[in-house]
C-alpha positions as CSV (number, residue, x, y, z in Angstrom):
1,X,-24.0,-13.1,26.1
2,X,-22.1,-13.8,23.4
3,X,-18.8,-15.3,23.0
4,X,-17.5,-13.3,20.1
5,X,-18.7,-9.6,21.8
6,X,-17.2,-7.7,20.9
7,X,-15.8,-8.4,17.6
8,X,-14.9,-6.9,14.2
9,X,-16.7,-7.9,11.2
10,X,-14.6,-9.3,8.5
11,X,-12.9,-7.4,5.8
12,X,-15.5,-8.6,3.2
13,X,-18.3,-7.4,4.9
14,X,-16.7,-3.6,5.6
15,X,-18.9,-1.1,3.1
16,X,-16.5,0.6,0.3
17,X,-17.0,4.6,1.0
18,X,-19.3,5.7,-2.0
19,X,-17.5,8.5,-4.7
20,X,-14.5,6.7,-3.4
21,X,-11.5,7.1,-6.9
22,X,-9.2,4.3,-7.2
23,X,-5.6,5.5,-6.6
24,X,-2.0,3.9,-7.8
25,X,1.0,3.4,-5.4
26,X,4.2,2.5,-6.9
27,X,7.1,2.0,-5.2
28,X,10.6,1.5,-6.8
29,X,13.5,0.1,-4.9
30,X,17.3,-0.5,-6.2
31,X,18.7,-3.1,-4.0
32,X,16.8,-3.2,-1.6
33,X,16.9,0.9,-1.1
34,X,13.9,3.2,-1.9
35,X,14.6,5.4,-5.0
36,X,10.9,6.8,-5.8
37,X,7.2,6.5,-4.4
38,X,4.8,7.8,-6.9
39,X,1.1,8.1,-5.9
40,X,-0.7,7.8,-8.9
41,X,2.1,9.1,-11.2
42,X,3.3,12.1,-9.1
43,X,6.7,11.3,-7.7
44,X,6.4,12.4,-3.6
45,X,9.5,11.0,-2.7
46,X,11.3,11.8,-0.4
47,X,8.4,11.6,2.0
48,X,7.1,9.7,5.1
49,X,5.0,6.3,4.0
50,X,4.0,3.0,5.2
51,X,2.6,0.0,3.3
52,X,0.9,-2.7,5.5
53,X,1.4,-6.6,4.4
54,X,-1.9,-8.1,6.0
55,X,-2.4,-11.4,6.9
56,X,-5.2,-12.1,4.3
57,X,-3.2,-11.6,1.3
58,X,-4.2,-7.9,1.1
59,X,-2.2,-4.8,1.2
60,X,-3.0,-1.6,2.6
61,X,-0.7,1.5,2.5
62,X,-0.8,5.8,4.1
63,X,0.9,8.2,1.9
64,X,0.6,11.6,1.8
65,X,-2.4,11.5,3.9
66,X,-4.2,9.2,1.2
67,X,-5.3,5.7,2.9
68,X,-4.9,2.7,0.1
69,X,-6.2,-0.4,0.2
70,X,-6.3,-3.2,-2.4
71,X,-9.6,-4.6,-0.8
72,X,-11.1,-0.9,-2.2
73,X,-9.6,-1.7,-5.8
74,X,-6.6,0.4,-5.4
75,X,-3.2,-1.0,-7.2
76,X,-0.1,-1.0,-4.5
77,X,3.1,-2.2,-6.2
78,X,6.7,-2.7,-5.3
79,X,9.2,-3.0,-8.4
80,X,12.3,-4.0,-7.4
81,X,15.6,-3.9,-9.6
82,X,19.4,-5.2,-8.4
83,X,21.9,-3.1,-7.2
84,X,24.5,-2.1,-10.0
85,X,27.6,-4.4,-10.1
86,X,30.1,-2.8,-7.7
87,X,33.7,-1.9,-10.6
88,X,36.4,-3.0,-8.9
């Protein structure tokens, strides 16, 4: 029997689904609170989204029912901008 059973084969050997398109996420936060998610282009925000940090470097992220993942070639990005100075 073998010691690894059962296991899960690494991320780099997982097929890429064929007729698979490339998508964009871009996320824009002011400090430090969401203000847009656009999915390639389209804003969807407000709406209900996650984006997974994994440990290998590689992010991952559910939108709008659409499943992203870097290690597939789609672009996940996070702009960030400061908060405006408070007038006093």
């Amino acid at each position: 029997m073998n010691e690894q059973w059962p296991s899960t084969p690494g991320s780099d050997t997982l097929a890429i689904p064929a007729n698979r398109a490339n998508h964009v996420l871009d996320v824009y936060l002011t400090g430090g609170r969401l203000t847009d998610v656009r999915l390639d282009g389209e804003s969807v925000h407000p709406t209900w989204f996650k984006i997974e940090f994994k440990e290998t470097g590689e992010v991952s992220a559910k939108v709008k029912g659409v499943r992203l993942a870097t290690r597939f070639g789609d672009e996940i990005n996070v702009h960030q901008t400061p908060a405006p100075a408070k007038s006093t």
